[in-house]
C-alpha positions as CSV (number, residue, x, y, z in Angstrom):
1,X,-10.9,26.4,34.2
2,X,-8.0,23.7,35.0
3,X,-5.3,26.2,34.3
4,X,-7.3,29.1,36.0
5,X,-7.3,26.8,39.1
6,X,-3.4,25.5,39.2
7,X,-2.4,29.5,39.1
8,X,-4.4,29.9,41.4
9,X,-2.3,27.4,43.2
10,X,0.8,29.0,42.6
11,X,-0.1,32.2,43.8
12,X,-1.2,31.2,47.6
13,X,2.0,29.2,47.6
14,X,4.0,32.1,46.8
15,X,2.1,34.1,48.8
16,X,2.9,31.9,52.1
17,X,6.4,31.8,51.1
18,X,8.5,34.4,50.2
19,X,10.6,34.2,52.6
20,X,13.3,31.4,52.6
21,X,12.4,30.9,56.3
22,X,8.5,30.5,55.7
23,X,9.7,28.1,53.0
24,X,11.5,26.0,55.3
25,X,8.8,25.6,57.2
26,X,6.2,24.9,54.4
27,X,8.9,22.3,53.7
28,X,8.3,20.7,57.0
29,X,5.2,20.8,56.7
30,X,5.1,19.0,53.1
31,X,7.4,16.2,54.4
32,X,5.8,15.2,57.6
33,X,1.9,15.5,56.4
34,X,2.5,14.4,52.5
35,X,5.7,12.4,52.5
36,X,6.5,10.3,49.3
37,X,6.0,7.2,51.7
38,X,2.2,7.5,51.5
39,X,2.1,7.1,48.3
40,X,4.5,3.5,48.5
41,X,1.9,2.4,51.6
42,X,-1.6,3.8,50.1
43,X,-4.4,1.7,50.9
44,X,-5.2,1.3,46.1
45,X,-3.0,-0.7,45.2
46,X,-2.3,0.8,41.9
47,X,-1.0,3.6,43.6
48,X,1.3,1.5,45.7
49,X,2.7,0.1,42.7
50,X,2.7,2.9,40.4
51,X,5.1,4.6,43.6
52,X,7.4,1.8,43.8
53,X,7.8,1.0,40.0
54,X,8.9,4.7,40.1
55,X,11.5,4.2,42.4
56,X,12.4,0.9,40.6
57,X,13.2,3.1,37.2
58,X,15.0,5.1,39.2
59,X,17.7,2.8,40.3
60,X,17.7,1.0,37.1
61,X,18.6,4.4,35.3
62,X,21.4,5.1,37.5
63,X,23.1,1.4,37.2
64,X,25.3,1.9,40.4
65,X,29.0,1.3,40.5
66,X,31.3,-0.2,42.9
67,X,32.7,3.0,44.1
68,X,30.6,5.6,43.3
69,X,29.6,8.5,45.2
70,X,25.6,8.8,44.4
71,X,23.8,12.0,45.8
72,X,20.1,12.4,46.1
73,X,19.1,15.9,46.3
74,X,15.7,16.4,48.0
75,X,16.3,12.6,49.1
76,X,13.2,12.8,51.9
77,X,13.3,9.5,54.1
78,X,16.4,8.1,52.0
79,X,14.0,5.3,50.1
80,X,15.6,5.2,46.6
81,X,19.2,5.7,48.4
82,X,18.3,2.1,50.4
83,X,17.1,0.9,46.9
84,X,20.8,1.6,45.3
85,X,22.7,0.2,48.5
86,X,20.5,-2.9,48.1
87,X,21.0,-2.8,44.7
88,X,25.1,-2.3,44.6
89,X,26.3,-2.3,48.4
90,X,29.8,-1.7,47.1
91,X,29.2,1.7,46.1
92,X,31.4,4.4,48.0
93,X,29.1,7.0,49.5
94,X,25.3,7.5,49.6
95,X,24.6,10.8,50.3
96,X,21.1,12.5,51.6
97,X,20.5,16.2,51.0
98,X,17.3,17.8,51.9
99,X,16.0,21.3,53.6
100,X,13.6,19.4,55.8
101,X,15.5,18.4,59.7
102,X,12.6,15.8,59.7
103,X,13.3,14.2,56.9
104,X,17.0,13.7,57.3
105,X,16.2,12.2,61.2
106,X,13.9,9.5,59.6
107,X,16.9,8.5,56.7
108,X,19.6,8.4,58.9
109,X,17.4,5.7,60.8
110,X,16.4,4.4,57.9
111,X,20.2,4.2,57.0
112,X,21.4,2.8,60.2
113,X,18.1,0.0,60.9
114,X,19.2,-1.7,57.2
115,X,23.0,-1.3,57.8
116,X,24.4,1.3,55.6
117,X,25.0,4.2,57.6
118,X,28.5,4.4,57.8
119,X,28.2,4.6,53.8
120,X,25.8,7.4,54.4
121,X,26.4,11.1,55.2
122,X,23.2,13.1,55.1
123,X,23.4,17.4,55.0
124,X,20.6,19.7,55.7
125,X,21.0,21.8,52.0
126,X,18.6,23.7,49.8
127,X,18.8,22.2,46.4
128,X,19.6,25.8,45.2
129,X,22.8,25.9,46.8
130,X,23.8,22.4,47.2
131,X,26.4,21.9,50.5
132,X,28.6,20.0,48.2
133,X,32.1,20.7,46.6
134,X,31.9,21.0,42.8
135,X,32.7,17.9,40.6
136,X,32.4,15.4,44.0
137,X,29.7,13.3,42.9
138,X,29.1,10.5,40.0
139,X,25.3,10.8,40.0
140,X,23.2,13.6,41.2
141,X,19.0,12.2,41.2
142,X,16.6,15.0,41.6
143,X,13.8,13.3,42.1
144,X,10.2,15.1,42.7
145,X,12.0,17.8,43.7
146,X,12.5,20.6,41.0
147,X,8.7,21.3,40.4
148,X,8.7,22.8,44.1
149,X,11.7,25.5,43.2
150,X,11.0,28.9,43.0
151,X,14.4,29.1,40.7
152,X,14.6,25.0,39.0
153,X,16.9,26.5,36.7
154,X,19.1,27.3,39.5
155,X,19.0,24.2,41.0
156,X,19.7,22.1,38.0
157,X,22.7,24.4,37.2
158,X,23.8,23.2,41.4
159,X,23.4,19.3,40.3
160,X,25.5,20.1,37.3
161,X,28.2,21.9,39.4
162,X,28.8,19.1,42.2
163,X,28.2,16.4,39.3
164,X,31.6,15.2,37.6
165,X,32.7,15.5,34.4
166,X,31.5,12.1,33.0
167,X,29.0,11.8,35.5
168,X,25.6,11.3,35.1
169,X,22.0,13.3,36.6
170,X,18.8,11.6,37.0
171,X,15.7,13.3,36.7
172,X,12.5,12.2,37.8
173,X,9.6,14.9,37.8
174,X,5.7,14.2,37.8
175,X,3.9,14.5,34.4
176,X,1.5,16.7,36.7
177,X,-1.0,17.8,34.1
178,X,-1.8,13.9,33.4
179,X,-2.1,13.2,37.0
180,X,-4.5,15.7,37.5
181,X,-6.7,14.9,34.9
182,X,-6.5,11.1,35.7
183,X,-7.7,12.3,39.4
184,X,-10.6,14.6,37.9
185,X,-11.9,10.8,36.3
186,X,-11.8,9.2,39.4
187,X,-13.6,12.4,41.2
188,X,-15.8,12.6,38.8
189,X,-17.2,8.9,38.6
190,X,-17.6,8.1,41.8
191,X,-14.1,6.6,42.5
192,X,-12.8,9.4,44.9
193,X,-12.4,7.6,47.5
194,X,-9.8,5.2,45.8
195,X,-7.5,7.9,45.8
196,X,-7.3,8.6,49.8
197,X,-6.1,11.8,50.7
198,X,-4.7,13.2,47.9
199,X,-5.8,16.6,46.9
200,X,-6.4,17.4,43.2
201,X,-3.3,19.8,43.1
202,X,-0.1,18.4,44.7
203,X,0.7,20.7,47.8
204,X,3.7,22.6,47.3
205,X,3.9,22.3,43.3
206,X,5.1,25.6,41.4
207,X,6.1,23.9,38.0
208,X,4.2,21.5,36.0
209,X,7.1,19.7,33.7
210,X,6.7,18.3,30.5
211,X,9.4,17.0,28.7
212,X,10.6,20.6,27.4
213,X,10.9,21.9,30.6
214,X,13.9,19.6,31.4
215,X,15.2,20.0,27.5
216,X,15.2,24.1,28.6
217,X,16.8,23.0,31.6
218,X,19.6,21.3,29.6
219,X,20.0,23.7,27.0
220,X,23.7,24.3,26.6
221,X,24.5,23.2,29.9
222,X,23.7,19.0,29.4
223,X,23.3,16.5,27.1
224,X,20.0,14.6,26.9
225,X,21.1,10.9,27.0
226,X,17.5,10.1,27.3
227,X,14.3,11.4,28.3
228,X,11.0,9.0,28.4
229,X,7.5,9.0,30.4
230,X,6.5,5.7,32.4
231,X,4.7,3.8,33.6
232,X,4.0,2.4,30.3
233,X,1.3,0.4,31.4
234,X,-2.0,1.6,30.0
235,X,0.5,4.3,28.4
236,X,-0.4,6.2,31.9
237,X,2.9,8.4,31.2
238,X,2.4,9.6,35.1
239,X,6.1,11.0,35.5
240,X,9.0,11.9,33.3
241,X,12.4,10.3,33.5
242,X,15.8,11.8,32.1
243,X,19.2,10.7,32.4
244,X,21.6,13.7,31.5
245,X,25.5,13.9,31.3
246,X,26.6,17.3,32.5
247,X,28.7,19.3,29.3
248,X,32.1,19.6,31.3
């Protein structure tokens, strides 16, 4: 019934966007009325943290460099690019793609109210064809990002192109299939109103990654350096996390 449901999903989405310009829009329209920052401010606190703890593995999987030229494709409001300046402010360049116009007008405030802008350089881009010059960056994150593709195997194959040899790409994708059945608990026992306004099914997701999704992803292209789920606590397992080197 689960699975009947989530293609069910898929095909309205598709439906409403099969045009690059309808997706655009749907993109807009994700950012501004489901932005990742609701999830760092929601009102349960285990949401709150299980958001930020994310971001946290983030930037301790990267380990920034004095330097560096970091990239964060699908970057929304620029929160795990603040993380890594706050976390190594000698890196070279922080740089903030995403489709949404919104989005990139909130970082570059975001960017310039904590001090880092002229680090900063942030490009309207689909993550299927990245704005970027091949081998220019050190680290490419794609976080929550690829399970909204149409073509994710496209995509990666862009964060392995502007990656350098040597470099490294951070993956961070929800564990969606856990997620949704943790909500169907709370729905089901009387704790729906813990989790706010999310909806069962994330809006906007056409993927639902497991761990062999990003190992097909990688297949030939990348080397796995490691690939875990987290949070551990509770062995809740809510997202997966890779860190890949690109095969150059």
């Amino acid at each position: 019934m689960l699975g009947k449901f989530i293609n069910t999903q898929i095909k309205i989405y598709y439906m409403v966007s099969h045009t690059d310009k309808k997706l655009h829009v749907l993109a807009e329209d994700i950012t501004k009325n489901h932005p990742m920052d609701y999830l760092s401010n929601h009102p349960f606190f285990l949401i709150r943290w299980i958001e930020r703890n994310r971001r946290r593995v983030i930037v301790k999987m990267i380990r920034p460099k004095k330097g560096e030229v970091i990239a964060d494709i699908g970057c929304e409001k620029a929160h795990i690019l603040s993380e890594i300046y706050f976390e190594c402010p000698y890196v070279k360049k922080l740089i903030g793609i995403d489709v949404s116009k919104h989005a990139l007008i909130e970082a570059k405030k975001v960017a310039e109210w904590e001090g880092w802008l002229q680090k900063s350089r942030f490009i309207i881009s689909d993550a299927e064809k990245i704005s970027l010059p091949n081998n220019s960056v050190d680290v490419a994150i794609s976080s929550n990002v690829l399970e909204h593709l149409r073509n994710p195997k496209i995509a990666f194959d862009e964060l392995i192109r502007i990656t350098k040899p040597g470099g490294r790409i951070i993956i961070n994708l929800p564990n969606e299939k856990r997620i949704i059945a943790i909500k169907r608990l709370f729905m089901r026992y009387g704790f729906k109103k813990l989790l706010g306004n999310l909806k069962l099914v994330t809006p906007g997701h056409l993927h639902y990654p497991d761990k062999q999704f990003v190992k097909d992803l990688a297949r030939g292209k990348a080397k796995i350096k490691r690939i875990f789920l987290g949070p551990k606590i509770s062995l809740l397992g809510l997202y997966i996390y890779a860190e890949l080197e690109p095969l150059k």
